[in-house]
PLY file of the C-alpha trace (Angstrom):
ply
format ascii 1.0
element vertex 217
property float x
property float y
property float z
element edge 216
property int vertex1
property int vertex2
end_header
-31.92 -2.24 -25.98
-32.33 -0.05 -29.15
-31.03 -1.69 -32.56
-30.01 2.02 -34.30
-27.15 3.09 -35.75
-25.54 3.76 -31.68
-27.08 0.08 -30.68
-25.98 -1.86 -33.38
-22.37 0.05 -33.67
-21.96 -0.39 -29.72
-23.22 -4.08 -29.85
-20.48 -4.78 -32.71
-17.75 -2.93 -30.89
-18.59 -4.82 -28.00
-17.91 -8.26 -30.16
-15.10 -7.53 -31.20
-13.94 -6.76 -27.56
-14.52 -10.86 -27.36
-17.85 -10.28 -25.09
-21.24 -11.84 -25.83
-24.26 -9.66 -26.89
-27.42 -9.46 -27.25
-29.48 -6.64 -28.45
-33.74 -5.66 -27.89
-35.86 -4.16 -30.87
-39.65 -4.05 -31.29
-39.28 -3.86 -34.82
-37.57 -6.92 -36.16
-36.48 -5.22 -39.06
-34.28 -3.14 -37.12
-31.67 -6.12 -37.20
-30.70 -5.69 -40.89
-28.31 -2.97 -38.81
-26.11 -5.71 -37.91
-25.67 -7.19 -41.04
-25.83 -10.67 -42.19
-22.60 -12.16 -40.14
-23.47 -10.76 -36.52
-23.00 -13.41 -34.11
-24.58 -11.96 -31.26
-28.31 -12.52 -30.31
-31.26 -10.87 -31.51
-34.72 -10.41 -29.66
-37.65 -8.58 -30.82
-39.72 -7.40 -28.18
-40.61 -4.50 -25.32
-36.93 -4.05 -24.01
-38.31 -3.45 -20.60
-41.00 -6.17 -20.44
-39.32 -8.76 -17.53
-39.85 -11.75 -20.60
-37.77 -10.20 -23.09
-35.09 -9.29 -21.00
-34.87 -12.62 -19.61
-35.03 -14.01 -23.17
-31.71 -12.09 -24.11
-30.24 -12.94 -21.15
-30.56 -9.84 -18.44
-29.96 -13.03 -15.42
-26.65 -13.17 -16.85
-25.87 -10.27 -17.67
-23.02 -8.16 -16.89
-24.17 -4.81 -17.88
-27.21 -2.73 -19.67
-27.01 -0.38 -22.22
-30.76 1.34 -23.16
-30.35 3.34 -26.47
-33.70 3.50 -28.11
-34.99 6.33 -29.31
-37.32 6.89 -26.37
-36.43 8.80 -23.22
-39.11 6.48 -20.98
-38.49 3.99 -22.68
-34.86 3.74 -21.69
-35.26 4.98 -18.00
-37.86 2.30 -17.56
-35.77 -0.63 -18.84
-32.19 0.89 -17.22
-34.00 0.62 -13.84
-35.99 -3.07 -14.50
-32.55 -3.85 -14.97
-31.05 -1.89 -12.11
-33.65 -3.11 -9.72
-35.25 -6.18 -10.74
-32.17 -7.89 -12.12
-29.74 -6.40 -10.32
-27.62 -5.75 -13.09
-24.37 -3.50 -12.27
-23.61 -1.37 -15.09
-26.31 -0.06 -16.40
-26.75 2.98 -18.81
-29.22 5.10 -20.14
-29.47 7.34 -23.66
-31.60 10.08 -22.80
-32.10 13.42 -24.91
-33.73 15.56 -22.77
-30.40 16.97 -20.72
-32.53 18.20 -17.60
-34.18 14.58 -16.96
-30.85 12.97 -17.40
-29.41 15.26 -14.40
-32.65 13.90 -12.21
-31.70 10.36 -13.07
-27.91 10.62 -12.59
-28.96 11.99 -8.84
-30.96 8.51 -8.93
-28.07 7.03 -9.63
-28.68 5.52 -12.98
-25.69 6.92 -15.55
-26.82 8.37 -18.48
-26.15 9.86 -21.68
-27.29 13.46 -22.50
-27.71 13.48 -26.51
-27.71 16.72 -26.80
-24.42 17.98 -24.35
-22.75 15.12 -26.48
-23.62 16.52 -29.30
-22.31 19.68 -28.77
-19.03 18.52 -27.24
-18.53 16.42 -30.98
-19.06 19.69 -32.74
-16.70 22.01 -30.19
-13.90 19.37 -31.41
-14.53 19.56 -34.82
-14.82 23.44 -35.28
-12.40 24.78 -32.82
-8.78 25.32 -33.95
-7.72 22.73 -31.39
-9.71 19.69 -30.59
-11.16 19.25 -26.81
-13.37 16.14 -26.15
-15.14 15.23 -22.32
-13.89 12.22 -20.92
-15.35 12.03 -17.80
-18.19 13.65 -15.73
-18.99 13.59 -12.04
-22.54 12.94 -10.77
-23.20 16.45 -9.80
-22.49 16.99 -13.68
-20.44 20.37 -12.21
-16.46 18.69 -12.38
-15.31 17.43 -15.67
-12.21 16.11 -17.17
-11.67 17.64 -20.46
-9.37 15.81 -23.17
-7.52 18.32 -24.94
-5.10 18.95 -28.00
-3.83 21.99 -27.99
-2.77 24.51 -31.05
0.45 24.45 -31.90
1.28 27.83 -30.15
1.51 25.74 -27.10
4.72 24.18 -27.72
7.08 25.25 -25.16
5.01 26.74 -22.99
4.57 25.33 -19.11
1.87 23.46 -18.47
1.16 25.56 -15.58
0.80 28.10 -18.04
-2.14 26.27 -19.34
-3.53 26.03 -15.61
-2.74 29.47 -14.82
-5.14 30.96 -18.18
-7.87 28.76 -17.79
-7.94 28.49 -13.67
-7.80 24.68 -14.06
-5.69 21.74 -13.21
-4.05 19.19 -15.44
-4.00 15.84 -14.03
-1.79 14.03 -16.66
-0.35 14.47 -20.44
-0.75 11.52 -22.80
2.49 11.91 -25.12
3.92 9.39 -27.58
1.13 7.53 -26.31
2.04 6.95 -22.66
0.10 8.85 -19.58
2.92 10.69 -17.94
2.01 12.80 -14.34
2.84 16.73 -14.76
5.66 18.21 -12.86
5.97 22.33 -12.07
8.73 22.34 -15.05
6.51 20.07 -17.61
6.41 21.64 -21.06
4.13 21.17 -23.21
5.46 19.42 -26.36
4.22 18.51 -29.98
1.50 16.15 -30.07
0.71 16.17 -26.60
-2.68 15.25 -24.92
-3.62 17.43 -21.88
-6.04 15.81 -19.69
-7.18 18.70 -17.86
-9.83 18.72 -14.28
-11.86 21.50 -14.75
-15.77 22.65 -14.10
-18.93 23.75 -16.31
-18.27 27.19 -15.10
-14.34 27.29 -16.58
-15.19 24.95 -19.56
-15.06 28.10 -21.60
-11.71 29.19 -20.65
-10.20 25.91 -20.86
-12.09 25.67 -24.74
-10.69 29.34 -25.72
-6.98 28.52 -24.55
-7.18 25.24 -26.15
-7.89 26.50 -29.73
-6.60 30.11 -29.39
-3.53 29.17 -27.31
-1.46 31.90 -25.01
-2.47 34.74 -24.27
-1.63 37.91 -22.02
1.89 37.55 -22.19
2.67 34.11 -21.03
5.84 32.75 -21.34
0 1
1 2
2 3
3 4
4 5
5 6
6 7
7 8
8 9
9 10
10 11
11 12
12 13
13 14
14 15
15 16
16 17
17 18
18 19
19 20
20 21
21 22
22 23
23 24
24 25
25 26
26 27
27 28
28 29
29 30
30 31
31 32
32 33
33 34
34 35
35 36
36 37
37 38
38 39
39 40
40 41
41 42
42 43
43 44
44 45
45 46
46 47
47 48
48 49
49 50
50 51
51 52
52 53
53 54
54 55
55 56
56 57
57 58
58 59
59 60
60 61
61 62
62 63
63 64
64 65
65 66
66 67
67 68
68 69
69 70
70 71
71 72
72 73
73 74
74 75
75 76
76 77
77 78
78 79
79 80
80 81
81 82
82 83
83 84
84 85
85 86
86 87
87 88
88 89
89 90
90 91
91 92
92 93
93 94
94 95
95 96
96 97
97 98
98 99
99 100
100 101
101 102
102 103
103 104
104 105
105 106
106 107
107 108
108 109
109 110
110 111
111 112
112 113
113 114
114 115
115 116
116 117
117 118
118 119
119 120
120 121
121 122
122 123
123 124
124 125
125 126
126 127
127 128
128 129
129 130
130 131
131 132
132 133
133 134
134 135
135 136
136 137
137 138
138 139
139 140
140 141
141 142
142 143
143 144
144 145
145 146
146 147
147 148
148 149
149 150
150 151
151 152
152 153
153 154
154 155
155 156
156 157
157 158
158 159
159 160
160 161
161 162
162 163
163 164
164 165
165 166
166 167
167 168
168 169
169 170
170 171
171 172
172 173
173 174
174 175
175 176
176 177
177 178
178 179
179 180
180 181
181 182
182 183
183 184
184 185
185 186
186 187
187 188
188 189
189 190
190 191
191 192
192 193
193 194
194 195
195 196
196 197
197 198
198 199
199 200
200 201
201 202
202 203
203 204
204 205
205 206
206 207
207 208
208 209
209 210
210 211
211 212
212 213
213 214
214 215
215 216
């Protein structure tokens, strides 16, 4: 539901993964998104009125994605969906970060704008780059993809865990996951995927893009 630029880019992605799609707007014009060679379906109408869902399918339907620009809007059709349909992946877009803590509690997954937001921008303007991968639904644990400077290189990765008081769970290098050992060192091009919480997200942020400090070796 919700034919903007996330919508339409997530119902194309979604294509090309081979599935089928269809995607909810009230404004009809909203489709021109897609461009003229989208071979998914198309409904214009209330996304969480029980006749439009069923027109694009919702019986059928594997999983919900609610990405209007409306923060009711997009609870109310993630749990018509939820509830009425039964649907079991369902997903909500909401901006306001404190309501989408109430509905993850509800059980509903959702995306907080905003927090996202801010994670894209930590990547972009911190030396190294550091991008959330995963969340619990307290919202307190985190998994935290990180790149590390270069000043990392050859340093343990229980250096790492010992400066920011968090845990890596598994290095991504030459594009294969690879478990971390008490020895592991941290080589060129590696991907840290590091356990951490909101209250060490900090730490884990200023060793990633400042890298050692204090002496480590």
């Amino acid at each position: 539901m919700g034919c903007g630029r996330v919508g339409s880019t997530l119902a194309h992605h979604l294509l090309r993964l081979d599935h089928s799609v269809s995607i909810i707007d009230q404004d009809p014009s909203a489709f021109r998104r897609l461009g003229e060679h989208f071979a998914g379906k198309t409904v214009a109408g209330v996304g969480f009125d029980r006749e439009t869902l069923i027109d694009a399918g919702i019986e059928n339907a594997d999983a919900f994605a609610a990405v209007s620009n409306g923060d009711n809007s997009n609870i109310i059709a993630a749990r018509v969906a939820r509830e009425t349909f039964g649907v079991n992946h369902v997903v909500a877009r909401i901006y306001d970060a404190r309501r989408a803590e109430v509905y993850e509690r509800l059980g509903i997954p959702t995306i907080a704008t905003v927090p996202w937001t801010a994670n894209r921008l930590l990547k972009n303007i911190l030396g190294g780059t550091i991008d959330e991968e995963w969340r619990d639904s307290s919202g307190e644990v985190v998994i935290l993809h990180v790149v590390p400077v270069e000043t990392w290189v050859g340093h343990k990765v229980s250096d790492f865990e010992q400066l920011t008081s968090s845990r890596v769970a598994l290095i991504t290098r030459f594009g294969r996951g690879e478990l971390v050992g008490a020895h592991t060192v941290i080589q060129a091009g590696d991907e840290l995927h590091v356990a951490t919480t909101n209250r060490l997200g900090d730490a884990v942020r200023e060793a990633t893009a400042n890298g050692p400090t204090g002496g480590l070796h």
